[in-house]
C-alpha positions as CSV (number, residue, x, y, z in Angstrom):
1,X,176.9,208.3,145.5
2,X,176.9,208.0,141.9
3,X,179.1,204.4,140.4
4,X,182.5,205.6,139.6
5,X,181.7,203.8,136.3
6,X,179.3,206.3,135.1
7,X,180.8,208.1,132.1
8,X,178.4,211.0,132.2
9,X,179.5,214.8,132.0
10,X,180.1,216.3,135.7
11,X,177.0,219.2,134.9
12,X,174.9,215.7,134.4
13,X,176.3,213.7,137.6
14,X,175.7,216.8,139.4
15,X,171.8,217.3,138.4
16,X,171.5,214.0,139.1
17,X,173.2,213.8,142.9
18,X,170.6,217.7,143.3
19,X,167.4,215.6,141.8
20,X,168.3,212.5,143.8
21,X,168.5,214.7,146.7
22,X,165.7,216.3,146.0
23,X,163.6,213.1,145.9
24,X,164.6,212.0,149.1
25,X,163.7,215.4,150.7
26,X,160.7,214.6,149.7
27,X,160.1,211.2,150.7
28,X,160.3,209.9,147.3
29,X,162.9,207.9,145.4
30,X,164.4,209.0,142.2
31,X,164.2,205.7,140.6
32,X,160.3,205.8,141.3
33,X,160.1,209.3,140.3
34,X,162.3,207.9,136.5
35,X,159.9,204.9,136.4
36,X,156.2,206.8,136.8
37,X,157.5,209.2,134.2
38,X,158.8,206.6,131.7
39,X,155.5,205.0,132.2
40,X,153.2,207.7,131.6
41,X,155.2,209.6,129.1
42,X,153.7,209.3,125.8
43,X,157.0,209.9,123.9
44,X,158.6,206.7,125.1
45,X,156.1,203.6,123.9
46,X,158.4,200.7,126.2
47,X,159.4,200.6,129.3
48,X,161.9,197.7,130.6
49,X,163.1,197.4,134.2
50,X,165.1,194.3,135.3
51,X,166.7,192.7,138.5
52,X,168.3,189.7,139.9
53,X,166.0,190.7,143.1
54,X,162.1,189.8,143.3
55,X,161.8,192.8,146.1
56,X,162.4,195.6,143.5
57,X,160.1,193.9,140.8
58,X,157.4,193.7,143.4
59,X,158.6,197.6,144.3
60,X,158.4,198.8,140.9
61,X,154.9,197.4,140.2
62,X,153.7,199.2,143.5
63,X,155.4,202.6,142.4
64,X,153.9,202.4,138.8
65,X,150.1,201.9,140.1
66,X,150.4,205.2,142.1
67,X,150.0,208.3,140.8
68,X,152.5,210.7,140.0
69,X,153.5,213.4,142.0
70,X,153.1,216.4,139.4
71,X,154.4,218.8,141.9
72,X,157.8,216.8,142.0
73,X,157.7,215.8,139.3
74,X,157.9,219.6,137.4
75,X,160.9,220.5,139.8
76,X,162.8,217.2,138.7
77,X,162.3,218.5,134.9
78,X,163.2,222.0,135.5
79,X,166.3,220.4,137.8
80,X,167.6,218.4,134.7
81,X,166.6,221.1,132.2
82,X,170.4,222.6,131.6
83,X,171.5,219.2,130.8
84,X,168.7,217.8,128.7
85,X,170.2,215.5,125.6
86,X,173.6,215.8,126.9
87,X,175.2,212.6,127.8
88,X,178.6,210.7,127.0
89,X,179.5,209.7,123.3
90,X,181.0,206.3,122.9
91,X,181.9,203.8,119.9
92,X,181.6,204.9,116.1
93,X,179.8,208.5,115.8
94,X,177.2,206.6,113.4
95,X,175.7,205.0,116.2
96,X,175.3,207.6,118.5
């Protein structure tokens, strides 16, 4: 389930909880499948991952020395496609 503190428009909440789904039918993790494609997309030039928990830090360096699975990888995109650059607005309009 998504955290009830997530402010995101329902279209997004729901392409995420299909993608997520998705992943796992697949025997993948979305958070793996967000972290290879942060890493290897040329548009984004850092990539910062944090946690209180050594486990996922040792986790997340595994997942981002394997390659990508392309296959999934298009499906997620065309998944999320209806709600690219659609998110929540919060604060001054300036900074958003």
């Amino acid at each position: 389930p998504l955290p009830a503190w997530l402010k995101e428009p329902e279209s997004v909440k729901e392409a995420a909880r299909n993608v997520s789904l998705l992943c796992r039918e697949r025997g993948s993790d979305i958070a793996k499948c967000a972290l290879q494609f942060s890493i290897a997309n040329p548009a984004i030039t850092t990539t910062i991952a944090g946690s209180a928990n050594p486990e996922n830090i040792r986790k997340w360096a595994q997942w981002a020395a394997e390659p990508i699975d392309a296959a999934l990888l298009e499906e997620i995109l065309h998944l999320f496609q209806p709600v690219k650059n659609i998110g929540h607005v919060e604060g001054l309009a300036i900074n958003n």
